[in-house]
VMD Tcl script that draws the C-alpha trace (Angstrom):
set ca {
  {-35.38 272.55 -42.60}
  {-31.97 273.35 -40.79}
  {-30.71 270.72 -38.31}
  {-28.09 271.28 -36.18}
  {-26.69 268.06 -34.82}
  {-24.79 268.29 -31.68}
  {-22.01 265.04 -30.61}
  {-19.20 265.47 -28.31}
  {-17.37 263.39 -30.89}
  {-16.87 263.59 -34.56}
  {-15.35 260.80 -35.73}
  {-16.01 256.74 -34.96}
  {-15.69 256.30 -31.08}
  {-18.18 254.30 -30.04}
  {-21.73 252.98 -30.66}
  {-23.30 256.70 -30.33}
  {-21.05 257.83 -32.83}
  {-22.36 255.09 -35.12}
  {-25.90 255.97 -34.82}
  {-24.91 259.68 -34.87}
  {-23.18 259.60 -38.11}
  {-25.79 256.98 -39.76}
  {-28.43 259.84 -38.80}
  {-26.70 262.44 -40.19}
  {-25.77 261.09 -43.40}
  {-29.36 259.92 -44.23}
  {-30.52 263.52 -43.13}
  {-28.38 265.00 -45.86}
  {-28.97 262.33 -48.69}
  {-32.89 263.24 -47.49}
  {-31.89 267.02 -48.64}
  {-32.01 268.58 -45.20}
  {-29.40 271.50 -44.28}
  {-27.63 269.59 -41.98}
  {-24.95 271.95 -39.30}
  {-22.27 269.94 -37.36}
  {-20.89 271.03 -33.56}
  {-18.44 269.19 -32.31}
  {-15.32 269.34 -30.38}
  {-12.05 269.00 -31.89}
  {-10.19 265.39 -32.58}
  {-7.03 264.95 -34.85}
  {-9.45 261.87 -35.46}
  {-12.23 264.27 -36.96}
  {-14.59 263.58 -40.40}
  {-14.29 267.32 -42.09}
  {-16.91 269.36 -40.95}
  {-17.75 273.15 -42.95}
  {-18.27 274.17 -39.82}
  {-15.19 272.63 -37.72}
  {-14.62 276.17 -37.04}
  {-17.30 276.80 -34.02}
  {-15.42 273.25 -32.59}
  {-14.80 273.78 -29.42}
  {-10.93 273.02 -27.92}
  {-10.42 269.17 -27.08}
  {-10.84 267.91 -23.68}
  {-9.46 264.88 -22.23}
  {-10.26 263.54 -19.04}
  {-8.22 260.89 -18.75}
  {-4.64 262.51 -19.01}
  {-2.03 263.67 -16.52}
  {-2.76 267.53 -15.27}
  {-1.05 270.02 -12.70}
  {-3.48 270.78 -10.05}
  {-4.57 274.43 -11.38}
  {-5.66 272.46 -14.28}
  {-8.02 270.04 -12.60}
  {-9.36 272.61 -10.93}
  {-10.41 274.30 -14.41}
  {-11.59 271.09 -15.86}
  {-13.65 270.21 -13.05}
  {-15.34 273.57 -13.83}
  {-15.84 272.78 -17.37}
  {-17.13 269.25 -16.74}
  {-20.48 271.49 -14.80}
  {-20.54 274.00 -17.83}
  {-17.93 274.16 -20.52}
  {-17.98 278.05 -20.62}
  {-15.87 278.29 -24.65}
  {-18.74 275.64 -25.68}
  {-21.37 277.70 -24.60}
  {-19.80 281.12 -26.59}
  {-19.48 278.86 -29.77}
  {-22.19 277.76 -29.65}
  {-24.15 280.89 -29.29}
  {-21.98 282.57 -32.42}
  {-23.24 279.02 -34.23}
  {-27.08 279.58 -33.61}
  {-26.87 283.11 -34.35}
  {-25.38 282.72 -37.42}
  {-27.26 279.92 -39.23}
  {-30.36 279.93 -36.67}
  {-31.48 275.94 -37.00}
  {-35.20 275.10 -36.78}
  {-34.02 272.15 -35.15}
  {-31.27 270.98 -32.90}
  {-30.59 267.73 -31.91}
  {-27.93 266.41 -29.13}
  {-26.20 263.07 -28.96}
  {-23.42 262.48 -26.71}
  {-23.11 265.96 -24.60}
  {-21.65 264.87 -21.22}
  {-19.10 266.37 -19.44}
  {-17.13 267.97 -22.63}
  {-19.71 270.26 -24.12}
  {-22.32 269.74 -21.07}
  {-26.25 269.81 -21.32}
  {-25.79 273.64 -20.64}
  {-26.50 273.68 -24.29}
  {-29.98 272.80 -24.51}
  {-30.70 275.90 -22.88}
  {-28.84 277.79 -25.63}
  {-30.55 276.08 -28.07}
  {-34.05 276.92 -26.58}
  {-34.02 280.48 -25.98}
  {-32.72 280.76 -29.51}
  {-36.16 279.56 -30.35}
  {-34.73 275.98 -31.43}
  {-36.89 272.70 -31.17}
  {-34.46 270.86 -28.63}
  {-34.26 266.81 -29.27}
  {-31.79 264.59 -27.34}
  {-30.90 260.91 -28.27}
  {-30.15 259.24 -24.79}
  {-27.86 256.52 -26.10}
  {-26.36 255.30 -22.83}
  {-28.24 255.76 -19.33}
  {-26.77 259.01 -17.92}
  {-29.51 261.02 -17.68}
  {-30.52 258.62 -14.69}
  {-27.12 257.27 -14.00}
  {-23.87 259.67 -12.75}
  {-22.14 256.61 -13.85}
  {-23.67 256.11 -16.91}
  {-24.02 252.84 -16.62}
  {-26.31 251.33 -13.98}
  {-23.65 249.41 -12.83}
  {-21.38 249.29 -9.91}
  {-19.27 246.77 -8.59}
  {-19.62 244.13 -10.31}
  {-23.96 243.74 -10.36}
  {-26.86 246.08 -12.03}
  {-27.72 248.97 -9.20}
  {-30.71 251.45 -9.97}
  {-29.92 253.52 -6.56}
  {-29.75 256.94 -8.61}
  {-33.32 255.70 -10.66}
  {-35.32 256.07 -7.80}
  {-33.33 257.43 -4.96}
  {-30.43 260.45 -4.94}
  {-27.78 260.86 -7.43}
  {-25.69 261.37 -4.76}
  {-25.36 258.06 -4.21}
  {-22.50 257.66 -7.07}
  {-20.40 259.13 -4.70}
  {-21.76 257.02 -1.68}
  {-21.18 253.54 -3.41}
  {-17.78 254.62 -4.92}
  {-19.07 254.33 -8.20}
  {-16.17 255.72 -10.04}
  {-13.47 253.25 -8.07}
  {-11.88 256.98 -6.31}
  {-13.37 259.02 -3.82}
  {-12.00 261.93 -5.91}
  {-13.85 261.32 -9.45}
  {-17.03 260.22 -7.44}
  {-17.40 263.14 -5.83}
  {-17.30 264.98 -9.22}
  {-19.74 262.49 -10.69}
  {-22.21 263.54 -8.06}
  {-21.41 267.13 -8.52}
  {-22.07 266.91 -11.76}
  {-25.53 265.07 -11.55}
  {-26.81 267.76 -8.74}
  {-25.62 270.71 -10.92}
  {-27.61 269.30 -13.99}
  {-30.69 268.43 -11.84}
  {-30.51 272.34 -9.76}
  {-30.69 273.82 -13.46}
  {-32.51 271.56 -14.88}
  {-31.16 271.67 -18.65}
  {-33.08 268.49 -19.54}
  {-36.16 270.00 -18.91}
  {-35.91 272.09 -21.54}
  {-35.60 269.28 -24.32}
  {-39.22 269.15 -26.37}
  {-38.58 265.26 -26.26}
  {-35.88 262.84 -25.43}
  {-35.26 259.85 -27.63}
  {-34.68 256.75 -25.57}
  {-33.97 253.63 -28.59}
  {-35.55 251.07 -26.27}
  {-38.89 251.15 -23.88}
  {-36.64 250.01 -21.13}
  {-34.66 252.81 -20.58}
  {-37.79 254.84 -21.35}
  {-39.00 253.66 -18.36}
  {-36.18 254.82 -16.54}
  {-36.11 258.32 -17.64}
  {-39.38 259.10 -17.49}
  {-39.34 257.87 -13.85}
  {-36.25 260.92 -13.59}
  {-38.02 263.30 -15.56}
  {-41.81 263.08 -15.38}
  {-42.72 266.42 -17.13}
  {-40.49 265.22 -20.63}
  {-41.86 263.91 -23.23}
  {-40.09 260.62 -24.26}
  {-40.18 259.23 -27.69}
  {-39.10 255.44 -28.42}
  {-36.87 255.27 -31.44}
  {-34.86 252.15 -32.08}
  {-31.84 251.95 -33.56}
  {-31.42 250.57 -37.04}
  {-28.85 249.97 -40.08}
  {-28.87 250.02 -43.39}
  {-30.75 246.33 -44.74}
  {-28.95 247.06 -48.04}
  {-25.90 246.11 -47.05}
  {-26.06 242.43 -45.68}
  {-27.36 239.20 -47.21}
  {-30.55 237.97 -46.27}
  {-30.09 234.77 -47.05}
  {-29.23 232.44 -43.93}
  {-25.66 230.43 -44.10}
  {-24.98 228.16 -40.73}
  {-21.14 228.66 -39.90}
  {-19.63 226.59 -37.62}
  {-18.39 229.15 -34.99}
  {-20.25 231.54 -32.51}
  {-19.26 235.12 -32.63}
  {-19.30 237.82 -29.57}
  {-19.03 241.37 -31.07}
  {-18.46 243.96 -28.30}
  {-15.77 245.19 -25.64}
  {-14.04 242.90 -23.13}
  {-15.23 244.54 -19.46}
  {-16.90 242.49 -16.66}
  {-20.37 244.17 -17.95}
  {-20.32 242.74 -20.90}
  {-20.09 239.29 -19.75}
  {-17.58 238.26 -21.78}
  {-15.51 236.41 -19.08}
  {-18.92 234.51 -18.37}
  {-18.83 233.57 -22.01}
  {-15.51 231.99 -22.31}
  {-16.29 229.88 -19.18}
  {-19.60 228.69 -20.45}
  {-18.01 227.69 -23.49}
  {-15.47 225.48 -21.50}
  {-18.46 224.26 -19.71}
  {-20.33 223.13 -23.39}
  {-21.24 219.18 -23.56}
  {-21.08 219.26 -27.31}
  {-18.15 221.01 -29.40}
  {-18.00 224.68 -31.07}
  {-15.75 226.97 -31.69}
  {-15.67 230.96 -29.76}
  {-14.68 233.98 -31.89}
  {-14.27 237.17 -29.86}
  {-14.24 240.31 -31.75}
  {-13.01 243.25 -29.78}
  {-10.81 245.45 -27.34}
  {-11.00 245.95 -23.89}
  {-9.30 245.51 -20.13}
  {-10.23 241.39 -20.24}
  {-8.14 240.59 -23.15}
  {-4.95 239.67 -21.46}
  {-6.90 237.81 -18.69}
  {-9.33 235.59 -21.33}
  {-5.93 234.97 -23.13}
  {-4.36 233.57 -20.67}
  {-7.34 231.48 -18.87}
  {-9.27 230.80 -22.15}
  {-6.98 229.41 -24.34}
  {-9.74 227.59 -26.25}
  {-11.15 230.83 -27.42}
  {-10.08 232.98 -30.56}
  {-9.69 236.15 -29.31}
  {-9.67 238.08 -32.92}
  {-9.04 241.93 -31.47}
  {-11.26 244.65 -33.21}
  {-12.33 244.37 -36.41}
  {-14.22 246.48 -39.34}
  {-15.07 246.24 -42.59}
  {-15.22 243.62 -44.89}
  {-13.62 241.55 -42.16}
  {-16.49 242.19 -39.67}
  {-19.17 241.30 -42.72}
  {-17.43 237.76 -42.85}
  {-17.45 237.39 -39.50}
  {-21.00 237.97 -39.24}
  {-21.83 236.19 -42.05}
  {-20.69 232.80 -41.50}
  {-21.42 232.36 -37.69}
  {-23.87 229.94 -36.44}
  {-24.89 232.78 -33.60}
  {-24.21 235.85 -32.01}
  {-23.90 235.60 -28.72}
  {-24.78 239.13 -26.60}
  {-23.72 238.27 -22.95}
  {-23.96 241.46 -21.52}
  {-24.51 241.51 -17.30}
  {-25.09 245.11 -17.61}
  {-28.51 246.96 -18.89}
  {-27.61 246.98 -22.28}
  {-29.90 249.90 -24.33}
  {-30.87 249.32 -27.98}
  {-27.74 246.38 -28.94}
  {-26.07 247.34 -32.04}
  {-24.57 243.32 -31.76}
  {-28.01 241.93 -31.83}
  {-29.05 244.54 -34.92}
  {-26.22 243.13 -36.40}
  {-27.21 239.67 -35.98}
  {-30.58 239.78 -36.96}
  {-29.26 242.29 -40.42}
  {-27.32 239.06 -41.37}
  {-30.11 236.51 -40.70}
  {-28.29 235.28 -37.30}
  {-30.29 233.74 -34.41}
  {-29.00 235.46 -30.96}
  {-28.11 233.94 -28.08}
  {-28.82 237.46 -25.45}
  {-28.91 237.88 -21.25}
  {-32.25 238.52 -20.23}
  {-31.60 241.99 -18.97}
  {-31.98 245.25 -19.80}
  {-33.46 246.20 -23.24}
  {-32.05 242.86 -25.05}
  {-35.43 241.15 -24.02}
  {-37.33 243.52 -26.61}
  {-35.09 242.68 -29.10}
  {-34.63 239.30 -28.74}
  {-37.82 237.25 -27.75}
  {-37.05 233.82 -26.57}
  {-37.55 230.93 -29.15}
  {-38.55 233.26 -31.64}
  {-35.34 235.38 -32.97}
  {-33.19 232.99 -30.68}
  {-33.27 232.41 -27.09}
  {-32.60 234.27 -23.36}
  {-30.93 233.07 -20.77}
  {-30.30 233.94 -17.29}
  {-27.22 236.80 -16.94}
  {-24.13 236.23 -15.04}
  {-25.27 232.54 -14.93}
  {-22.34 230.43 -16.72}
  {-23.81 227.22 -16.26}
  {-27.26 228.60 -17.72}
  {-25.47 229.69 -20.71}
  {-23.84 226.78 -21.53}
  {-26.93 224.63 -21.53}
  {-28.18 227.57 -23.47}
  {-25.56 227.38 -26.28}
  {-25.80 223.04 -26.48}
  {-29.25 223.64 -27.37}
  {-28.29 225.83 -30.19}
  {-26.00 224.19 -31.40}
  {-27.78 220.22 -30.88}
  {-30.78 222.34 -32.77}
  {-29.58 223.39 -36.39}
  {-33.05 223.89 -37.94}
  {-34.34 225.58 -35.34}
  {-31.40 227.90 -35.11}
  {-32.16 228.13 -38.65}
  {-35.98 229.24 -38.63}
  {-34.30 231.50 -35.02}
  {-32.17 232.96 -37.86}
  {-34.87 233.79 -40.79}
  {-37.49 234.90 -37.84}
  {-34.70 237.37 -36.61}
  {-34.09 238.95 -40.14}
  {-37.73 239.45 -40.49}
  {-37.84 241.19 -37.32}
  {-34.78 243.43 -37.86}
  {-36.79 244.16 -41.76}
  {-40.19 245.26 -39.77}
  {-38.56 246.60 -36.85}
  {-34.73 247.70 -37.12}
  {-34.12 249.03 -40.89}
  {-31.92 252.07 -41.35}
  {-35.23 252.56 -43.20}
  {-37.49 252.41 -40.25}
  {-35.27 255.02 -37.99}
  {-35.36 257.22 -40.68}
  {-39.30 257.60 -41.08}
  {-39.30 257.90 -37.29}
  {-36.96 260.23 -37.09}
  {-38.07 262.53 -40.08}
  {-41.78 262.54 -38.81}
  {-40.69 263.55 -35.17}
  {-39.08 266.49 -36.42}
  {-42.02 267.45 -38.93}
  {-44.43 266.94 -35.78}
  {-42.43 269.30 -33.48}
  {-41.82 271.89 -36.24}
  {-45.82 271.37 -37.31}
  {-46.50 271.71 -33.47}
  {-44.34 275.17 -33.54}
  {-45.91 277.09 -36.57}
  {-49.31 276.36 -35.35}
  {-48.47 278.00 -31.62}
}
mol new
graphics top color blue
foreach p $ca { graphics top sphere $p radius 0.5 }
foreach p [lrange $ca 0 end-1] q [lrange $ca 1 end] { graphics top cylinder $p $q radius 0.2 }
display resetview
């Protein structure tokens, strides 16, 4: 079976590019002829086929006005993507090919490639923007569904993007996809949580939509359960992640524990300065991340956004940890309350803080929290576990194929 894997990335970004790279190294240990497309990165893992890459793009740097005006064209349809891709398909023809993290570099244009090639067509949705112009389901400060159930022009209404200017191309963008309709050409869509299968299937009734959680590897951590006396936040410092709602329920604790923050973001300076109670570690990997992890009383997963399929609380439960998660979003499946940990109310400080004294005031039943979540993560979460899913969903659309 050839599989041609498909990430706007190639090289450690973000939590996509995690699960993209996990997937694609068990694929090849599994023996499967695995084919790479990417787009070029100084940052990039070697690829035999970094030749088809297609020319970097980056959104986010200064450009003269003739230059915006061809990127804004290339954020609808990425027009070199599209010829490199088509030399790529012709020339190794993939039973299979399966998209990650698409958007606005190499574009969903490509699914159409992939199926009038006669490919099987698979897309992992790891973030919400198949439903979201924004990606995020978040605007302003608070959780907003507006594009769910109503027009996606309303990114560009609300001022999701902060500038009239990049809103407008958000919603351009959205109403392209949707007056081609790319994504209906995808055999399934592979959303790692039922909440945000909800979603999409409300957006695109006709697809068929697959629930695949995330997993990682249980080799690699310790099963055994070892109380530390700190609690540990793994994630990036933004306003949706609740961090800043963190650090002030920790001030707000009746009983006394420590805060590690692991991580980057636009917060850092700010919790510095007002937080100074907190140990803001910066981003970490590694061996230093394993210790981390491994001697915390709890993770704590904050988030005031709709988180997807957590990596953090994966993490957690990998290293025996009970979780401490918002009730939002797709952390509820992971997490169920007084069982791998408990929920509390998101955005709620106060809630939180009562939250984390009975954690803490509870040490055997954070314990039992802790050995109930590594269970969970064995039955449920296992690198193991995505694999089987994953390899049986492509058997099943390839069986489905020969016999039509």
């Amino acid at each position: 079976m050839k599989i041609l894997l498909v990430n706007k990335f190639f090289f450690l970004k973000g939590g996509a590019e995690t699960v993209f790279f996990q997937e694609r190294d068990l694929l090849m240990k599994a023996g499967y002829n695995i084919i790479d497309f990417s787009m070029q990165h100084d940052n990039n893992f070697p690829s035999d086929f970094s030749s088809y890459f297609v020319s970097n793009i980056d959104y986010h740097q200064t450009q003269s006005v003739k230059s915006k005006l061809k990127t804004a064209m290339s954020f609808l349809q990425n027009q070199e993507a599209n010829t490199k891709f088509a030399e790529l398909l012709n020339t190794e023809q993939p039973d299979i090919v399966h998209f990650h993290n698409i958007y606005h570099q190499l574009t969903p244009s490509l699914i159409r490639q992939a199926k009038e090639a006669g490919c099987k067509t698979v897309l992992t949705a790891h973030d919400t923007k198949i439903v979201c112009p924004n990606y995020t389901l978040y605007q302003h400060g608070h959780t907003c569904e507006a594009c769910v159930h109503g027009s996606v022009l309303n990114v560009i209404k609300y001022r999701c993007q902060g500038s009239l200017g990049k809103s407008v191309l958000m919603g351009a963008e959205a109403l392209y996809q949707q007056w081609r309709g790319f994504y209906q050409d995808l055999d399934v869509v592979i959303a790692p949580s039922q909440f945000l299968a909800r979603f999409i299937r409300e957006k695109l009734p006709n697809n068929r939509v697959d629930v695949i959680v995330n997993g990682i590897d249980d080799k690699i951590t310790n099963a055994a359960y070892e109380s530390g006396d700190y609690l540990l936040y793994l994630g990036r410092l933004s306003e949706e992640k609740g961090v800043r709602t963190l650090a002030k329920a920790h001030g707000l604790m009746k009983n006394l524990a420590s805060l590690n923050i692991v991580g980057q973001g636009p917060l850092f300076d700010e919790l510095q300065q007002d937080y100074p109670n907190v140990n803001l570690l910066g981003f970490q990997q590694g061996e230093a991340l394993s210790h981390l992890l491994k001697h915390a009383k709890a993770v704590i997963v904050p988030s005031e956004c709709y988180e997807n399929c957590s990596m953090a609380v994966i993490e957690a439960m990998a290293y025996g940890k009970p979780i401490i998660g918002a009730n939002i979003g797709g952390i509820p499946e992971q997490v169920r309350h007084e069982k791998e940990g408990l929920l509390f109310s998101a955005g709620d400080a106060n809630d939180l803080a009562k939250t984390l004294d009975r954690l803490v005031t509870n040490p055997e039943q954070a314990q039992q929290w802790g050995e109930q979540a590594r269970v969970r993560f064995e039955q449920k979460y296992s690198l193991a576990q995505h694999q089987h899913a994953l390899i049986t969903l492509y058997h099943t659309l390839l069986s489905n194929h020969h016999e039509s």
